[in-house]
Backbone as XML, in Angstrom:
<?xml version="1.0"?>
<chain id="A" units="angstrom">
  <residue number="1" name="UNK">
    <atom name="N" x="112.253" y="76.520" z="110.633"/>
    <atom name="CA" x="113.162" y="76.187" z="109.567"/>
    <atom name="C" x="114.358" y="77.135" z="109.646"/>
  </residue>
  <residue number="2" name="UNK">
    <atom name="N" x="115.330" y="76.677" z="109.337"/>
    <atom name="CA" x="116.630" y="77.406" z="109.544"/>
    <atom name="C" x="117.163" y="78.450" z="108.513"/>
  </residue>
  <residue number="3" name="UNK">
    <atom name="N" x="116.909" y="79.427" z="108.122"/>
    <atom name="CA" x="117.192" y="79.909" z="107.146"/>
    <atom name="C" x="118.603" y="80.380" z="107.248"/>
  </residue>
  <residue number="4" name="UNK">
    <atom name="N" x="119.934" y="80.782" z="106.229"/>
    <atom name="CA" x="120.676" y="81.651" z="106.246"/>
    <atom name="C" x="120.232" y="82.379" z="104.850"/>
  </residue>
  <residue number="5" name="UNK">
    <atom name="N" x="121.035" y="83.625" z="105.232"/>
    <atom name="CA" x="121.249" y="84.307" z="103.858"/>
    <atom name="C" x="122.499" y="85.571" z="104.799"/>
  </residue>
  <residue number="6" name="UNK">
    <atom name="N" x="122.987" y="86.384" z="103.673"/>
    <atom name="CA" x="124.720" y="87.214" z="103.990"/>
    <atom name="C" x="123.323" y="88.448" z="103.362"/>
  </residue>
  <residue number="7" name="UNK">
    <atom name="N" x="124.163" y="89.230" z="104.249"/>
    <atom name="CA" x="123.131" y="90.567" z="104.210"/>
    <atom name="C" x="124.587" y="91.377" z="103.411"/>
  </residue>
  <residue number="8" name="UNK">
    <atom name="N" x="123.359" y="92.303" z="102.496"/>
    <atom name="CA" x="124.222" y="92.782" z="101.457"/>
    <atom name="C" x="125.012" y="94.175" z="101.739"/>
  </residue>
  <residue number="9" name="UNK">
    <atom name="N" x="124.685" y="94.698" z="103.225"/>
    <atom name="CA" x="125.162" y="96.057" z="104.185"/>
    <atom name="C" x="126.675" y="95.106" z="104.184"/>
  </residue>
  <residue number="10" name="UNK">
    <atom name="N" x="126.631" y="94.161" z="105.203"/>
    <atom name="CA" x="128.157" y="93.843" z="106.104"/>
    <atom name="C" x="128.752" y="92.685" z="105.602"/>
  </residue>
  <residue number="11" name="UNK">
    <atom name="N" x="127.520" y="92.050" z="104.920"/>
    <atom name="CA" x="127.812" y="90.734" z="103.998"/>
    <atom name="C" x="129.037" y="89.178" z="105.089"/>
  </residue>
  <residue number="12" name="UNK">
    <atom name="N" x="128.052" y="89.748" z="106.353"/>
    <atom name="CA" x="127.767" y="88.758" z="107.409"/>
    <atom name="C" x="127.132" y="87.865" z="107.250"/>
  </residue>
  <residue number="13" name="UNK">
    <atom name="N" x="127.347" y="86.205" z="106.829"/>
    <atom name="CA" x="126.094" y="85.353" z="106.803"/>
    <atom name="C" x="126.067" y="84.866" z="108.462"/>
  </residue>
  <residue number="14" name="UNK">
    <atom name="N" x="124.420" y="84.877" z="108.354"/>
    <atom name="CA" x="123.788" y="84.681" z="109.700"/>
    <atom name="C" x="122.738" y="83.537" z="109.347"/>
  </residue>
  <residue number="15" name="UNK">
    <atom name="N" x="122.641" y="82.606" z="110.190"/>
    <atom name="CA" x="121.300" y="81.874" z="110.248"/>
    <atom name="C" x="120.426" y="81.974" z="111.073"/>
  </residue>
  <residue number="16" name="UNK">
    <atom name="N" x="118.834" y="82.195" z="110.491"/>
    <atom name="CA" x="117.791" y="82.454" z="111.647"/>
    <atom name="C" x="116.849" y="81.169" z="111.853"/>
  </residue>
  <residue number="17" name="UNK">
    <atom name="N" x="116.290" y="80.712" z="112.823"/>
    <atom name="CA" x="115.747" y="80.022" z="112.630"/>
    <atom name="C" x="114.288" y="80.453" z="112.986"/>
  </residue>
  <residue number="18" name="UNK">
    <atom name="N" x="113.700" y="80.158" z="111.475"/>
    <atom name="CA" x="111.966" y="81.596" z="111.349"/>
    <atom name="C" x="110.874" y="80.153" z="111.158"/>
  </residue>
  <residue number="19" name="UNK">
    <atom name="N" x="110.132" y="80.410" z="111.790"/>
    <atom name="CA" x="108.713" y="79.641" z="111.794"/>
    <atom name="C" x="107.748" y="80.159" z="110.815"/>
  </residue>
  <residue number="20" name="UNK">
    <atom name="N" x="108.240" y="79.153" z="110.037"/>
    <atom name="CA" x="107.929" y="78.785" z="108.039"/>
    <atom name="C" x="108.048" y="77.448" z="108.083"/>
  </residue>
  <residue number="21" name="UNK">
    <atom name="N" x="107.155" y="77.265" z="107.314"/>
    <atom name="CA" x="107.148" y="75.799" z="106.538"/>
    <atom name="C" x="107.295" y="75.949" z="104.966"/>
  </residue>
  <residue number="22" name="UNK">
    <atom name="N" x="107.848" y="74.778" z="104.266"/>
    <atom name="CA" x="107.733" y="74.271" z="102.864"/>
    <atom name="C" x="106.713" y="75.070" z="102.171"/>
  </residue>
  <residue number="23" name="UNK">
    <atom name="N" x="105.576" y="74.769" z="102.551"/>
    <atom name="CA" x="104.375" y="75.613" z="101.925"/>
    <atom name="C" x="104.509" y="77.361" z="101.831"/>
  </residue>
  <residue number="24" name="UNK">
    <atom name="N" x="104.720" y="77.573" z="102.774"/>
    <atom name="CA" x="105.192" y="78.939" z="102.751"/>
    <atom name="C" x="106.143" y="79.751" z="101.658"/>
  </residue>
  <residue number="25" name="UNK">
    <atom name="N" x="107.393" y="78.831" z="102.231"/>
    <atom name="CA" x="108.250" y="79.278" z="101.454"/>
    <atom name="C" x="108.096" y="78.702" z="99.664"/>
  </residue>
  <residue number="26" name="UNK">
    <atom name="N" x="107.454" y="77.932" z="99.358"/>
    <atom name="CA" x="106.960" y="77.393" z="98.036"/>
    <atom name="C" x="106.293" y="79.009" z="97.315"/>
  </residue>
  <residue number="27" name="UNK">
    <atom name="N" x="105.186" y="79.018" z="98.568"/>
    <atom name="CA" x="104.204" y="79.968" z="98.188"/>
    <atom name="C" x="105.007" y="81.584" z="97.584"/>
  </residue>
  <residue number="28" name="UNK">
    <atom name="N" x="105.375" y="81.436" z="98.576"/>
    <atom name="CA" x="106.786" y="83.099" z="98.221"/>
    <atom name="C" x="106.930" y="82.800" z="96.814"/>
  </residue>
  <residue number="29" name="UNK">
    <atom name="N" x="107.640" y="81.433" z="96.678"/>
    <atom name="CA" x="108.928" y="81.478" z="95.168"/>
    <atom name="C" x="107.669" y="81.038" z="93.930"/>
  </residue>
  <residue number="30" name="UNK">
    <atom name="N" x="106.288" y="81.011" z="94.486"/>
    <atom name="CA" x="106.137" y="80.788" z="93.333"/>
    <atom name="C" x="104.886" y="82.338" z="92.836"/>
  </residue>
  <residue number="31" name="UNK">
    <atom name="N" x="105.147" y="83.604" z="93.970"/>
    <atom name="CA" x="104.871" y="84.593" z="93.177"/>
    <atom name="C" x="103.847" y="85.342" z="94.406"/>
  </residue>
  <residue number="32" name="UNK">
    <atom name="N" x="104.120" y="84.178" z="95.357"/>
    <atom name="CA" x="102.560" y="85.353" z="96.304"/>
    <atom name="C" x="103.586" y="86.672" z="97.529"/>
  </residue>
  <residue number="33" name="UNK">
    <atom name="N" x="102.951" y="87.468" z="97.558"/>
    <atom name="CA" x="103.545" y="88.627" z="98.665"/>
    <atom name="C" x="104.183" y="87.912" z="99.553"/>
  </residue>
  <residue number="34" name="UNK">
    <atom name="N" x="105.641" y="88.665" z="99.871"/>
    <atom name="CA" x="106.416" y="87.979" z="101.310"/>
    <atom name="C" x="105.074" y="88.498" z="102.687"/>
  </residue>
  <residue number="35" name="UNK">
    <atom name="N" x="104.852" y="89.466" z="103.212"/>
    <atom name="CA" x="103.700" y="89.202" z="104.216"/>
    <atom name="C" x="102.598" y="88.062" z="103.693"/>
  </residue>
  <residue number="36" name="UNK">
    <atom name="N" x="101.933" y="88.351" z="102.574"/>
    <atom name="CA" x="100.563" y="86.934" z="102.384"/>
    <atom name="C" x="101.550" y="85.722" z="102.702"/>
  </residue>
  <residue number="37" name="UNK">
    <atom name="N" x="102.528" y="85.115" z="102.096"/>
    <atom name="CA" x="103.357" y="83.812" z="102.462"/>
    <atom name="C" x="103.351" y="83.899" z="103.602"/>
  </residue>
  <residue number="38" name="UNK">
    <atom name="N" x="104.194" y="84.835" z="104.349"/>
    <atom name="CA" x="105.026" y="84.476" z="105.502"/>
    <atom name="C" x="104.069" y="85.515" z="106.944"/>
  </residue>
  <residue number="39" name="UNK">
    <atom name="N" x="102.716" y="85.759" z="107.043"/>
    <atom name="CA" x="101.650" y="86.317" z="107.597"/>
    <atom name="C" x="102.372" y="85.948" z="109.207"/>
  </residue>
  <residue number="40" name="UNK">
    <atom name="N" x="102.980" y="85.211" z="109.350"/>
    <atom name="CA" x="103.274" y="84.739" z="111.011"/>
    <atom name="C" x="104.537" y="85.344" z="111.189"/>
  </residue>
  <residue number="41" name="UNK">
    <atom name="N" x="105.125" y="86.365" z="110.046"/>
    <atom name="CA" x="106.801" y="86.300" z="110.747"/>
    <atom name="C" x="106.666" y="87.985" z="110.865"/>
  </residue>
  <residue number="42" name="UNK">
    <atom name="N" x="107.277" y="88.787" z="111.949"/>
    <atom name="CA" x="107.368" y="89.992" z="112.345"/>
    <atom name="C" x="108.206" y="90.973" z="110.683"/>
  </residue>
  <residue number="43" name="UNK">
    <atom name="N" x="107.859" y="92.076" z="110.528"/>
    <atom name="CA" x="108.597" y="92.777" z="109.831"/>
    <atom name="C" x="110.312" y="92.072" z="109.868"/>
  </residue>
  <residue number="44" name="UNK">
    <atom name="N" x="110.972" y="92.371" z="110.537"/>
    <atom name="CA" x="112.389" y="91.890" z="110.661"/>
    <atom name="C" x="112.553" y="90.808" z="109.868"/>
  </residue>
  <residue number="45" name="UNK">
    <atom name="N" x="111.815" y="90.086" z="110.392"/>
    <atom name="CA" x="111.907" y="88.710" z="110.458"/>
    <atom name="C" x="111.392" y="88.057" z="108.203"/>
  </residue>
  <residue number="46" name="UNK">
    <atom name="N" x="110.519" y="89.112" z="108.216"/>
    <atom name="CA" x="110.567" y="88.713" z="106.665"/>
    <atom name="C" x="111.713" y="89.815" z="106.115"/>
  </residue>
  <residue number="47" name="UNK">
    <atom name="N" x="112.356" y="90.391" z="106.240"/>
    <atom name="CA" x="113.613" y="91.488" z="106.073"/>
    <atom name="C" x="114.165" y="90.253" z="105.682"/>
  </residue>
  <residue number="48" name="UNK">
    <atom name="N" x="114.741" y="89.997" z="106.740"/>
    <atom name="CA" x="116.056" y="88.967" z="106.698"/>
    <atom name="C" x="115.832" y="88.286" z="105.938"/>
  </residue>
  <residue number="49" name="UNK">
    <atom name="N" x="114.591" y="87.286" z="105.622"/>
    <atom name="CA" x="113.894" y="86.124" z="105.025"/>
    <atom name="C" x="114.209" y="86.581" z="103.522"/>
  </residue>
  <residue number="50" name="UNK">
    <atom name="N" x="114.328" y="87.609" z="103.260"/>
    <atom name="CA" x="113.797" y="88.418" z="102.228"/>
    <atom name="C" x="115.437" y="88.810" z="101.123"/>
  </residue>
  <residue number="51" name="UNK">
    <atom name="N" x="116.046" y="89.835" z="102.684"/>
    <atom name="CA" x="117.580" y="90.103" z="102.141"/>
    <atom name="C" x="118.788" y="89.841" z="102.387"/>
  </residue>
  <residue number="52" name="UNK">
    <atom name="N" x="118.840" y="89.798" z="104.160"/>
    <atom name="CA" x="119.456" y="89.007" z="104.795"/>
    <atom name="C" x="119.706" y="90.061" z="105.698"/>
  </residue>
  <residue number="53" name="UNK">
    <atom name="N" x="119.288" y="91.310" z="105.419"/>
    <atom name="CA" x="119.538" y="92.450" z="106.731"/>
    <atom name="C" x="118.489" y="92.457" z="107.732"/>
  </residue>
  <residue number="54" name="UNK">
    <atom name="N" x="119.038" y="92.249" z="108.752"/>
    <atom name="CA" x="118.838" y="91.713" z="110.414"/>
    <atom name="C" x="118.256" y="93.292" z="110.864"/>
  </residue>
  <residue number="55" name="UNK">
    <atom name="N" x="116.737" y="93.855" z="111.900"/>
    <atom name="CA" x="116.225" y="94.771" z="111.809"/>
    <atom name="C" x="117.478" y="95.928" z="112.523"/>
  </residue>
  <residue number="56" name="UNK">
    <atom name="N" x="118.118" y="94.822" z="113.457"/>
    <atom name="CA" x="119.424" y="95.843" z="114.127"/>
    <atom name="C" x="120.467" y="96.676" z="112.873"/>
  </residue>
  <residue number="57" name="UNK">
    <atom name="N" x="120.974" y="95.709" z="111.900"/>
    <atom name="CA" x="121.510" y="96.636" z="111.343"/>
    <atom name="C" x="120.755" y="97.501" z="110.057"/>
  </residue>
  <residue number="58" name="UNK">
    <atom name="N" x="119.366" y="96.992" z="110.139"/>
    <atom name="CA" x="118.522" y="98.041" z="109.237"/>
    <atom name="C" x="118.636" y="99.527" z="110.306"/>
  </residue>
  <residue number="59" name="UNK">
    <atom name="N" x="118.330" y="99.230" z="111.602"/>
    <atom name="CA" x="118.609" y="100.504" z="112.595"/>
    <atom name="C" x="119.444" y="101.328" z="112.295"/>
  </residue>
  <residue number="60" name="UNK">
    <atom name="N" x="121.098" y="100.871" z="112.110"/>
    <atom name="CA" x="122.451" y="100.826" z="112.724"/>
    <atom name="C" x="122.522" y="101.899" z="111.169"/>
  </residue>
  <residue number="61" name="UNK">
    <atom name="N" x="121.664" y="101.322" z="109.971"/>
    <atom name="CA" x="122.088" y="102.306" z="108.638"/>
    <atom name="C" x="121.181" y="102.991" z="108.343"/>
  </residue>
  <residue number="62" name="UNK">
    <atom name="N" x="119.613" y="103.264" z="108.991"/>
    <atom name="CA" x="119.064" y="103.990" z="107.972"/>
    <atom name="C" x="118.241" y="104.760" z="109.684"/>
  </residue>
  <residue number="63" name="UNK">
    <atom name="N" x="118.458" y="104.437" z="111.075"/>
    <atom name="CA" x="118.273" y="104.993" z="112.227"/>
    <atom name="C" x="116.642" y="104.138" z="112.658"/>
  </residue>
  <residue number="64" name="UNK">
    <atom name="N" x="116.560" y="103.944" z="113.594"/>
    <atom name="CA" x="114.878" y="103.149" z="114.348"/>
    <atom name="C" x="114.011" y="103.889" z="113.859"/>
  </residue>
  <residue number="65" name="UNK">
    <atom name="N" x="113.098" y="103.052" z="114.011"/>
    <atom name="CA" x="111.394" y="103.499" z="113.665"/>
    <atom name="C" x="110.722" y="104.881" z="114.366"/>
  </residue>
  <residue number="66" name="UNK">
    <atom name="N" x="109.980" y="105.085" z="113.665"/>
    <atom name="CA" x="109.804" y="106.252" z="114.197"/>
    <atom name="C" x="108.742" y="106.205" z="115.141"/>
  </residue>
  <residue number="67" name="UNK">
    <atom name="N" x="108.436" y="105.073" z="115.924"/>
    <atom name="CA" x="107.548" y="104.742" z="117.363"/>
    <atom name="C" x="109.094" y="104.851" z="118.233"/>
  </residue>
  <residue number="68" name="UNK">
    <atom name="N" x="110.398" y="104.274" z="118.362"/>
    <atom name="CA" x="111.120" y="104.583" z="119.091"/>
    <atom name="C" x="111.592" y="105.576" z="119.651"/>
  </residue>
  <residue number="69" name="UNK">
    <atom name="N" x="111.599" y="106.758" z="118.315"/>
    <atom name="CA" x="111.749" y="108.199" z="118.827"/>
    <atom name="C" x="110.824" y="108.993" z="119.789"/>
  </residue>
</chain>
């Protein structure tokens, strides 16, 4: 499913296209945890779903994970 959302850092809208269904995303809006809903999508990937910041520029402002270092 194609999601966009404008991330609130650069307030760039981007569209991702994240492997979710209806049910899923139902499940989110009607109160269950973004991981329990969205269990198939990588950290990043519920970020974005979530705020619209992409894990690169979560990097770019707050520096990589601390397995990269």
């Amino acid at each position: 499913m194609k999601v966009t959302r404008t991330s609130p850092f650069s307030r760039v809208t981007r569209t991702l296209d994240l492997d979710i269904t209806e049910a899923q995303v139902e499940a989110y809006a009607n109160g269950a945890l973004l991981q329990n809903a969205f269990p198939n999508l990588n950290a990043d990937e519920r970020e974005f779903y979530k705020t619209g910041i992409t894990g690169e520029e979560w990097d770019q402002m707050f520096g990589g994970s601390e397995e990269a270092k």
